[in-house]
C-alpha positions in Angstrom: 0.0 0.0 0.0 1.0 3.8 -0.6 1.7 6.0 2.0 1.6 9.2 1.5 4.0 11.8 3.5 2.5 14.8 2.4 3.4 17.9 4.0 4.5 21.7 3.8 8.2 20.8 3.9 8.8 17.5 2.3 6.0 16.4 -0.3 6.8 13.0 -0.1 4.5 9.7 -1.8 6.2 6.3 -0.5 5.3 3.0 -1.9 5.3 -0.1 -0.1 5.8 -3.6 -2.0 6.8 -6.4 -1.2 10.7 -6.1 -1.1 11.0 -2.8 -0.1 9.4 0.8 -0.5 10.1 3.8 -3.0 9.9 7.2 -1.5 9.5 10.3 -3.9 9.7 13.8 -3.7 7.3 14.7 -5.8 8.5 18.1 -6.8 11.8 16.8 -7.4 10.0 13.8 -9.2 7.6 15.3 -11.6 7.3 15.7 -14.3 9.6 12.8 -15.4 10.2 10.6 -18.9 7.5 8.4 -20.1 10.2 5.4 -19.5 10.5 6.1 -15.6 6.7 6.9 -14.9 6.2 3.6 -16.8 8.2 1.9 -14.4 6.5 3.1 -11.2 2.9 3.1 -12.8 3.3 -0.7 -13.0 4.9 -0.9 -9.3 1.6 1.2 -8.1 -0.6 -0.3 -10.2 0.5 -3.9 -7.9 0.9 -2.0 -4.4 -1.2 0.9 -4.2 -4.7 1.5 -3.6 -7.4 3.4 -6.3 -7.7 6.0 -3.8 -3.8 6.6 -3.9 -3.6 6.7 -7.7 -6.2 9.2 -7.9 -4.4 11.4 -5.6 -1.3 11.2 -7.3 -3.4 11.6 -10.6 -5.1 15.0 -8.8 -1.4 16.1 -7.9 -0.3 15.6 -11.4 -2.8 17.7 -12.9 -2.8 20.3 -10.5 0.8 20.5 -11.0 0.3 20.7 -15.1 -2.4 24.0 -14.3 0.0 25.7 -11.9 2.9 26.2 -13.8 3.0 29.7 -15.3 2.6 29.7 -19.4 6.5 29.7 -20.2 6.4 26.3 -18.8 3.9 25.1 -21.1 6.6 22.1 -22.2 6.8 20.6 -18.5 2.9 21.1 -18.0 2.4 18.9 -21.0 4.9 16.6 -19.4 3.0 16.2 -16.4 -0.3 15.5 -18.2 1.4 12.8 -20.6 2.3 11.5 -16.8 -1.2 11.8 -15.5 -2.6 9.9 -19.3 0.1 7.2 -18.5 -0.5 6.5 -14.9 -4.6 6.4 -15.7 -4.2 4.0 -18.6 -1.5 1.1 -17.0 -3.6 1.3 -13.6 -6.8 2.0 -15.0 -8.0 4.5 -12.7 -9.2 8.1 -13.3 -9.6 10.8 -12.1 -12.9 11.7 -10.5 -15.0 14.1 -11.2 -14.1 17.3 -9.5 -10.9 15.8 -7.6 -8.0 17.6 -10.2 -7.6 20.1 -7.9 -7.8 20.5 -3.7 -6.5 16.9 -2.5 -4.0 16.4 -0.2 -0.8 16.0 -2.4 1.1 19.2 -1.9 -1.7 21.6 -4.4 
């Protein structure tokens, strides 16, 4: 199961499975290539809960709509992240959720 770290100062999402556990900053994280998103997508899509995806999908689109226009290249980053992460775990995003969850917006 995820388990989420989420704070003012550290904006950290860990993953638990069952060897181990992933920690990410997600600031530091995000946007990233299609190749490494790919790799965690499948490690969540195993280990973490719909309700954990969707928060990471909320983050990832909140993140795409905060950045100011000359980042217009990393915001579509982050949504090519967000497409990726819905399609290999098959979750979306719920209606009204892109914005306001608890994942450092």
């Amino acid at each position: 199961m995820a388990e989420k770290h989420i704070g003012q100062t550290n904006g950290a999402f860990t993953v638990h499975y069952p060897c181990g556990r992933l920690t990410l900053c997600l600031e530091a994280f995000f946007p990233v290539t299609q190749k490494k998103a790919r790799q965690l997508f499948r490690l969540m899509r195993e280990n973490s809960e719909e309700t954990e995806v969707q928060e990471l999908l909320a983050y990832l689109h909140g993140r795409a709509e905060r950045l100011p226009p000359e980042s217009a290249r990393t915001a579509e980053r982050c949504r090519k992240n967000a497409a990726l992460l819905s399609k290999i775990t098959g979750v979306s995003l719920k209606d009204g959720d892109a914005f306001g969850l608890s994942l450092g917006n």
